[in-house]
DRENKOLFI-953391 format. One record per residue (C-alpha): x, y, z. Coordinates in steps of 0.001 Angstrom, whole numbers, plus 500000, padded with zeros to 6 digits. Each point is the difference from the previous one (the first is absolute). Example, Ala and Ser with C-alpha at 12.3 -4.5 7.8 and 13.67 -1.06 7.14 Angstrom:
# residues 2
512300495500507800/501370503440499340/
//
This chain:
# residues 650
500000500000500000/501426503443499093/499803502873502845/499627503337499440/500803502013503464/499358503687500115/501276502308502662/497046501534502256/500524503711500496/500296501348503925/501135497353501921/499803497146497517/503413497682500182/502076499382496974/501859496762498982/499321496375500269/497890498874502791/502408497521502606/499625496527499100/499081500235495864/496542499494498736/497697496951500375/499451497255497184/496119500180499389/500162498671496919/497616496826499722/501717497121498568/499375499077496170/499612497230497978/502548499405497391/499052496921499244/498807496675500415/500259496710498276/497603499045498683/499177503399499304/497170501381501902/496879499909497199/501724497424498166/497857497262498180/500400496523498738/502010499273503555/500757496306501050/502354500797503036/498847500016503410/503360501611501114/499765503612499845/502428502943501224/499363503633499990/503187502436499963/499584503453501964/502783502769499922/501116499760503283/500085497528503499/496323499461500755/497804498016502624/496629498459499905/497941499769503318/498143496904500965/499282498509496347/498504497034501245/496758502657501340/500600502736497692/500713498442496753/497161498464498124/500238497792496959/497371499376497723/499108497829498636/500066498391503826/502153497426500675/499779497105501504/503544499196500866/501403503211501576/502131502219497773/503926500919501213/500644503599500100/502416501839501284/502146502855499712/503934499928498684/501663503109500314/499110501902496602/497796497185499220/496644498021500448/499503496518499776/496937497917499319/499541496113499483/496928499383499083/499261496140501089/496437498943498582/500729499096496249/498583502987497736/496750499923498321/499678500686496099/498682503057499089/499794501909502737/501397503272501497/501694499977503592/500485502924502089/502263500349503012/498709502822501773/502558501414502671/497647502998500902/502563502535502317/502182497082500966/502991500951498344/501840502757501113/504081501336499943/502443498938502193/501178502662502060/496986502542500329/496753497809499556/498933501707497005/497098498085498563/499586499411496142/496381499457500586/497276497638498344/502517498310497684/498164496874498246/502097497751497620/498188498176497134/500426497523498036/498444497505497190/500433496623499205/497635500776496660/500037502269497423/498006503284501795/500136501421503717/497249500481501892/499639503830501881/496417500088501037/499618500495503991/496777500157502305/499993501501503197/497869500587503411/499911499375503879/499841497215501967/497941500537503305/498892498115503018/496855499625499193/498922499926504077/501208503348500618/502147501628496624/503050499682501098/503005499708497235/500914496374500039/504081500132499317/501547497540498476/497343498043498324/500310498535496557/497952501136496934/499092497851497459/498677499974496335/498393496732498395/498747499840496128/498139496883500858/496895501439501013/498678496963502018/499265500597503483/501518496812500889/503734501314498291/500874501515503504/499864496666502034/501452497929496879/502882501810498175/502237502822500834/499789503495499557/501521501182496363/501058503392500700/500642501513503858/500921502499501848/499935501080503832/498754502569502000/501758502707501758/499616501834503230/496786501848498765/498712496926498566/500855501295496426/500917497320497312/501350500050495863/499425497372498088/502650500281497413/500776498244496353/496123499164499025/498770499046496715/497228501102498734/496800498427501235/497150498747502598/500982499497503540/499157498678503480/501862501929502758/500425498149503716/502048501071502549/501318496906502323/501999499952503433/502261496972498179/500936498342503269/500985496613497916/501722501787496924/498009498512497205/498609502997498904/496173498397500075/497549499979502723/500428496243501553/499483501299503640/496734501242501644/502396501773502631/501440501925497311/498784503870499899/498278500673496307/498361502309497892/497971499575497159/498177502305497607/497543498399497515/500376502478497119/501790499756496959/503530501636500041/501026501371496283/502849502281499677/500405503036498405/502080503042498914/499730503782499160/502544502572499881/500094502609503153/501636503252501744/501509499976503612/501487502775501909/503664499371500823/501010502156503166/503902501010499860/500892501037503191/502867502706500544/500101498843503927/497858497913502445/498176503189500438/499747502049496617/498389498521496424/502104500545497442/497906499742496883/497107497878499321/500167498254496730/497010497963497553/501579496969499042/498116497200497404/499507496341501117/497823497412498964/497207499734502592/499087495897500463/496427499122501249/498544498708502031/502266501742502665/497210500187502456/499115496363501190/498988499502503400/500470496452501408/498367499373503631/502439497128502041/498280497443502451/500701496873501544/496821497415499589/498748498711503238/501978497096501079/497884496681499396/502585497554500676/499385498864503514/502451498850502699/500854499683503604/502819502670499887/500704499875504221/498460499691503491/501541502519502328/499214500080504016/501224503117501290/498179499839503369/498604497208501603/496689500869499664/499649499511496318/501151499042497342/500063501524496172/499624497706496733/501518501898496446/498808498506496622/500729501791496598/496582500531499772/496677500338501408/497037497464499621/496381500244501709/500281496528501288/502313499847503004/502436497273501155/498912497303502920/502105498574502681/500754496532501729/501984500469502931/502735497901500283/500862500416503723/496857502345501060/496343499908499131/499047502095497287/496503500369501057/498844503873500141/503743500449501007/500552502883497549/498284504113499403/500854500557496387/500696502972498560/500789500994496473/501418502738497726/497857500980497406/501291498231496889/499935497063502494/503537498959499270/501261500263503366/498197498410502976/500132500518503661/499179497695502259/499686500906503836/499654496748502696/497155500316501922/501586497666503345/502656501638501411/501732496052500928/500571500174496002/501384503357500361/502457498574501963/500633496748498307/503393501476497548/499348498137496994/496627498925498528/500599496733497691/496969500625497499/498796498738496963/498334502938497701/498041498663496955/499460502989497558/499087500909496151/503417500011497946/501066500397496599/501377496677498278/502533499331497160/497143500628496949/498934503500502015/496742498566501864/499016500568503171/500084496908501602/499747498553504101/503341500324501461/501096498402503467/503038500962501834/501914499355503178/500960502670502295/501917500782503135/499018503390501065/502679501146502631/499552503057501902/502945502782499926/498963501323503317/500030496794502176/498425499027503529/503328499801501898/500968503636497830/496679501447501405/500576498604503597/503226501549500548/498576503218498387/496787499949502774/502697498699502851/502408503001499168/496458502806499812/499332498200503563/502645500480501934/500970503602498223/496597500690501787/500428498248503195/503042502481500488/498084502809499233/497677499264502240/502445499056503060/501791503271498989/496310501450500745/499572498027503229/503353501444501537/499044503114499032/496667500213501728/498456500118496620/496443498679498530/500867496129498662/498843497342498453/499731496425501754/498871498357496425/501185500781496730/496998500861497350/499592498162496997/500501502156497126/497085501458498192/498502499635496289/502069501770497708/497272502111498087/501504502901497686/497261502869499067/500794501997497207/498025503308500867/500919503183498295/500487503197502052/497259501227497084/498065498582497898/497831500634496919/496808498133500121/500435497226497965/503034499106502029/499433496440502917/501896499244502975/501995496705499461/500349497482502763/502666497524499338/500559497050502768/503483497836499758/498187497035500624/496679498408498662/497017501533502488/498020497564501293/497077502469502005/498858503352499685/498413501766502532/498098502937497866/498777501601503628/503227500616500816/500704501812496402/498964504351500527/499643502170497320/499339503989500970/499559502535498546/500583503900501893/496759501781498915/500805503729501576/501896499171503067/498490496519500924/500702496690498958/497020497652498613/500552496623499058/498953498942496421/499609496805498346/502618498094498453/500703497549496342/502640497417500976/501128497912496968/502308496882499596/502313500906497189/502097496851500191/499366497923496918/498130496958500082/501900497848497547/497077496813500005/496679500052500859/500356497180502248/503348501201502181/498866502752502519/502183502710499340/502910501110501751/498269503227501581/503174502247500307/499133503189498772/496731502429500546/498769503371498477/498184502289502330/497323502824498773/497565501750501390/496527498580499089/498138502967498070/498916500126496269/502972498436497791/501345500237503416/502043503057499617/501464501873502997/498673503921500608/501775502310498776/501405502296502280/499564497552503039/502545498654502760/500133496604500913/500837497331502433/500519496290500129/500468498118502866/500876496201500238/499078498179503253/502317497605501766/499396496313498790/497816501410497039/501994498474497532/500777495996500832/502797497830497717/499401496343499403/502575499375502648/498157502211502599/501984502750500267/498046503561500242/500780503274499197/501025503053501765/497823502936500515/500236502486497710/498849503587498726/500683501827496885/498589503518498508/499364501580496661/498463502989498352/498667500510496768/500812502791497810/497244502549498930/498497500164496861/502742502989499577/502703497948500444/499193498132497385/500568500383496337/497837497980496966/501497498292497024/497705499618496791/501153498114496686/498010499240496794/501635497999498133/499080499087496438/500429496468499949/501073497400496607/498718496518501523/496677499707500972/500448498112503540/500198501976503725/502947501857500684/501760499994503294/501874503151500914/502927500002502827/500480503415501378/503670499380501207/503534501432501745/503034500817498916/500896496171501176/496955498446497941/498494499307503098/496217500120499675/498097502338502046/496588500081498239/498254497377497496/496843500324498345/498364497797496784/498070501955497445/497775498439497217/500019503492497981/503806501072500819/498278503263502164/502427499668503463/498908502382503504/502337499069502336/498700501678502877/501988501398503539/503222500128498613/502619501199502272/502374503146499091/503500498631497760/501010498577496946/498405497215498095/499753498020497281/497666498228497738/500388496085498592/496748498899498617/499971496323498594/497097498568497877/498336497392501791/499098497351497011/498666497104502690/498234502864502119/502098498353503059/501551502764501638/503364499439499482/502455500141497318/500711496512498109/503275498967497617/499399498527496767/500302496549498355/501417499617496411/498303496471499332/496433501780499841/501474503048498285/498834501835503319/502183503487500927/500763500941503134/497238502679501190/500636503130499067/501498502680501884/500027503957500214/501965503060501502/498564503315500389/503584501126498976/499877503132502204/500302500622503381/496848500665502577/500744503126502161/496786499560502477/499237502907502228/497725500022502776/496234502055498603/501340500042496872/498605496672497466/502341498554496960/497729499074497229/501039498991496513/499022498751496880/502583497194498859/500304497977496761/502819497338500787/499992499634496669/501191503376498755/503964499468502360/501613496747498444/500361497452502676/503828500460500109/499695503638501098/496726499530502365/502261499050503355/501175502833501792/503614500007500186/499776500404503507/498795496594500389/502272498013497436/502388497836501851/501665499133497143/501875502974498781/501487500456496764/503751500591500087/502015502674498514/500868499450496363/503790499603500305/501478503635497908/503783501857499381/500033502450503302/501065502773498542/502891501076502359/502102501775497656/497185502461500314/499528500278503881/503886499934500389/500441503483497439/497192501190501628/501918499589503686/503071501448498331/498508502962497635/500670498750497175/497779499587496717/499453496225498821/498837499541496497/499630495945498970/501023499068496086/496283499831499468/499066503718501113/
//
């Protein structure tokens, strides 16, 4: 690069800046053999010459070879050179590409070359079509990195989970992918999470994406904008340079992992003696039975399960088995055998605890006499003591916010199965002026009752006042107060008295968040109002896509909104066998400033943002890295030292 240095006038220094001027000149290619563009090739040895040392980072992630191959290419770098053995024999008549994106750059000062493909042809004519898009999570549109792209001309549905992909690419940090080197013609595009490297979809735990219409590629001639900069702070010029636009460049390809079908006993873990949890890949209606092998397994167990009922907890009734340290049981379930069919599977199992009797005896032996000292200590001391040391209480946690909005409950969550509840010892007041009245109560189970003919596990309650849609007052103080012994585990151990108090907000405090949305399927839509941390705070279904989401506290929000094809409530993946998509999803793609008094309404069409640009930024997790660029430090360094710099290209 040639320098042109000007003196500054005032205090400007002259001469050569200490140290000589930086290289950031991006290495070239001189060279290659075969030549890069070259037809009629039959090697699968190929080297490409630069003009000075160079390095390529990670080529085994950032390189991509198309078409894919099936034995893994050798690349590396070799000083002033690149060198690639291609291992899969070459097919007739077809164009490869080696596409090293920013992976190359110099030596010494990392300057990048930057999306460098090599092509070649093993027939008469190259191939120089590309197709473009996104790949998303289709749960929640987050860029999927990393994932492979693929084109097939065999328009059969059942090419994806037969043959391998005949062009590819991969996706980088903002889920952006190129397929290079395509002919002319009709297309399926998948994406695939290619855990097995066959470049088909052979595994349901594989992540996909599908999209059922036809891909054909296309060409026009177009005009970009070219920004030179003079610094990393002032444009230089802004040029209109030609380039020949390909289409589609727009594709968006939605990612999900089908639900897992194949069923197994994955573990049986027994953290505490007092149950004891059962894992299987996945969930089935019907639940396991037991023979005890050293116990009786009659009404021994409380179960409780998940909701996908894959994982199963079982809590002993008879505290003599929640002493016994390992449980010898036989568990007959529903599996998955060798053709794929669930089938009646019986296994043997020793369930040992982790926490054992003689563990837990030393534990309650140590708590004793750490008490009996305190209390002697008390004794000496002419102090109140106990003669008997109290059994400990019920665990119960109550999740009770310092305010509420009225469609908020009280949660009641007891560490062991209860047993009794004593509703006369459960108080709900309300203050009305300066007194306290008492006011009727909802108490609901909300652990779930995984079969119909297992009592559930009751573990954890809701608590709301009992008014229409039973809504607390606005405006209102609270109380709750929990009796001694009002809450009874299966082992008879009570609970504590307790008391806990709450207000609710005023009507001013609050703040009311209206969408209408224009919707493109015609099933109920379900719309999230969440945090910055996707957590969701507020869910409502609506059949017409109108959402009123009502009391909303003061702060910043956001909206996912999800259409609901099964009308279930929930979101649900897809399955490729029955040509079934993952449900769509939706981001209002701005922020949600709520302010108390004031109400957000908008009209949205999700249709009108691309799907790739509807996620707030402020919620991707997956951030898309810098593109890897000459730093320009001649310029900051004759800025430091007052001198003009003036690149060759000026």
């Amino acid at each position: 690069m040639t320098l042109t240095l000007v003196a500054l006038s005032g205090c400007a220094r002259m001469g050569q800046p200490d140290g000589g001027w930086y290289d950031e000149t991006p290495p070239r290619v001189v060279g290659a053999v075969p030549a890069d563009m070259a037809t009629g090739v039959d090697s699968r040895h190929i080297t490409i010459y630069f003009d000075e040392f160079i390095k390529i980072d990670n080529p085994t992630e950032n390189v991509v070879v198309s078409p894919p191959q099936l034995e893994v290419p050798e690349i590396k770098g070799a000083g002033k050179r690149i060198i690639v053995q291609l291992n899969d024999s070459l097919q007739p008549n077809t164009t490869y590409t080696i596409d090293f994106s920013d992976a190359i750059t110099d030596n010494n000062e990392d300057n990048p070359l930057g999306n460098f493909t090599y092509s070649f042809s093993t027939g008469t004519v190259i191939d120089t079509m590309e197709v473009a898009g996104y790949v998303l999570e289709a749960e929640n549109l987050e860029p999927v990195k990393g994932i492979l792209v693929g084109l097939y001309d065999n328009l059969n549905d059942t090419a994806f989970t037969t043959t391998p992909m005949i062009r590819v690419a991969r996706t980088d940090p903002s889920g952006h992918f190129v397929v290079k080197g395509v002919a002319p013609g009709q297309y399926h595009i998948y994406a695939l999470q290619d855990t097995d490297g066959n470049y088909m979809f052979s595994q349901k735990s594989e992540k996909i994406a599908f999209n059922s219409d036809i891909i054909v590629p296309t060409s026009k001639p177009d005009v970009r904008q070219d920004t030179i900069w003079r610094d990393s702070l002032h444009i230089e010029n802004i040029n209109q340079t030609g380039y020949t636009h390909f289409l589609p460049d727009d594709i968006v390809l939605r990612a999900f992992t089908e639900t897992q079908t194949e069923r197994y006993l994955v573990k049986n873990e027994r953290k505490e003696a007092d149950h004891f949890t059962l894992f299987f890949s996945a969930g089935h209606e019907q639940t396991p039975t037991f023979r005890g092998l050293n116990f009786d397994e009659h009404d021994a167990f409380l179960l409780e399960a998940s909701e996908r009922r894959d994982t199963l907890t079982y809590w002993l009734r008879d505290t003599l088995l929640v002493n016994q340290d390992t449980l010898e049981v036989e568990v007959k379930f529903l599996g998955t055998d060798t053709t794929g069919v669930l089938a009646a599977k019986t296994d043997t199992l020793s369930i040992l605890s982790k926490n054992p009797l003689a563990k837990r005896l030393k534990q309650q032996q140590k708590e004793f006499e750490t008490w009996q000292k305190k209390q002697e200590k008390a004794k000496k001391k002419g102090e109140k003591f106990e003669t008997e040391m109290a059994a400990k209480p019920l665990e119960l946690k109550l999740q009770i916010a310092s305010d509420m909005n009225p469609f908020d409950y009280v949660g009641i969550e007891s560490a062991t199965p209860i047993a009794r509840i004593d509703t006369a010892g459960i108080r709900l007041y309300a203050k009305n002026d300066t007194l306290w009245e008492e006011r009727p109560f909802v108490l609901a189970d909300r652990t779930l009752d995984a079969d119909k003919n297992i009592p559930p596990a009751q573990r954890i309650f809701v608590l709301r006042p009992d008014t229409t849609a039973n809504l607390w007052s606005l405006g209102r103080e609270y109380k709750l107060e929990i009796d001694s012994a009002a809450f009874v585990d299966i082992y008879g151990k009570a609970c504590a008295a307790t008391r806990k108090g709450t207000r609710v907000r005023t009507a001013d405090d609050f703040s009311t968040i209206i969408f209408h949305i224009v919707r493109d399927q015609d099933v109920p839509y379900v719309g999230e109002l969440i945090d910055k941390s996707q957590r969701v705070q507020r869910q409502l279904s609506s059949s017409t896509g109108d959402f009123t989401f009502e009391y909303v506290k003061p702060g910043e929000y956001y909206l996912r909104v999800f259409a609901d094809a099964n009308d279930n409530g929930r979101w649900d993946t897809g399955e490729y066998a029955n040509n079934q998509q993952a449900e769509t999803v939706y981001y209002y793609p701005e922020k949600i400033e709520c302010k108390a008094r004031w109400p957000f309404e908008r009209n949205w069409n999700p249709a009108s943002t691309p799907a790739y640009r509807q996620k707030p930024s402020a919620l991707i997790k997956q951030k898309a890295e810098k593109k890897k660029k000459t730093r320009n430090r001649n310029a900051e360094r004759a800025q430091k030292l007052g001198i003009i710099y003036i690149p060759q290209n000026y």
